[in-house]
N, C-alpha and C positions, 0 to 999 in steps of 0.2 A: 575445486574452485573455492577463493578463499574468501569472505565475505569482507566486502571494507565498512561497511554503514547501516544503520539499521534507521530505516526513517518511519515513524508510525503516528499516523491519526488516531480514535477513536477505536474504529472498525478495520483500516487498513494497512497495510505496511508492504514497504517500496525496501528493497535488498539489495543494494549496488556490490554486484561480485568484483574479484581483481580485474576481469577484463573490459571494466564497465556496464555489461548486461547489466539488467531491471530484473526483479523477481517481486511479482504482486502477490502477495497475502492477505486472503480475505476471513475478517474472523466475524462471531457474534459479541459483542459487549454489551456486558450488565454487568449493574450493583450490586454487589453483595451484600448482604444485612451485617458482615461483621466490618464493613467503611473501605473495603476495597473494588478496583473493577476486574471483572474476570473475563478474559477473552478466551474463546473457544475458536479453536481453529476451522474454518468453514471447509476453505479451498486455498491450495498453491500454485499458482501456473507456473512453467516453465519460464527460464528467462527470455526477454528479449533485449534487443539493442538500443540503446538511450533514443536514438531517432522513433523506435515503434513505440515508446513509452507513452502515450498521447492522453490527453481528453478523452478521447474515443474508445481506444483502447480499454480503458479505466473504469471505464463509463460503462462498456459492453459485458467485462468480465463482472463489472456488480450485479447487473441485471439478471443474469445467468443464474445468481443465486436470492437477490431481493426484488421482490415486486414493488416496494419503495425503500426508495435510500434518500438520503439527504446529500444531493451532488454537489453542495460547498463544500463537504467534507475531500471530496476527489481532488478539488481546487485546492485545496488545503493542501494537501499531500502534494501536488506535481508544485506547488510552489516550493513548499521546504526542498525537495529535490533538487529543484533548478537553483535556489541558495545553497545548496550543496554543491553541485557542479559549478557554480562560480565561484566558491572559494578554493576549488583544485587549484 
């Protein structure tokens, strides 16, 4: 499966494969002391289909791994997406 787009927040990233599927990437970021951010890869879930990409969704697989997250950043990410599927 071929990857069309890579969309990423801060801590997240949204994967639109050729057949449209979603693939969530959740990382840890931090500053580096030498001026860069480094992300560490947390967790990958499987993909799902544009329709299961949700709020909710999003929102459940962060919890999974953070006891607080900052959910504008979720908002952040399913908007760049949805700007992404409206300019296909």
């Amino acid at each position: 499966m071929n990857i069309n787009k890579y969309i990423q927040t801060k801590n997240l990233e949204a994967m639109i494969l050729s057949d449209n599927s979603v693939k969530l990437s959740i990382y840890n970021s931090h500053h580096s002391p030498y001026g860069y951010d480094k992300r560490d890869l947390i967790v990958r879930h499987i993909s799902v289909q544009p329709k299961e990409f949700t709020y909710d969704y999003v929102s459940d697989k962060v919890d999974e791994v953070y006891s607080t997250f900052n959910k504008d950043e979720i908002d952040k990410l399913l908007n760049k997406v949805q700007q992404y599927n409206d300019t296909k």
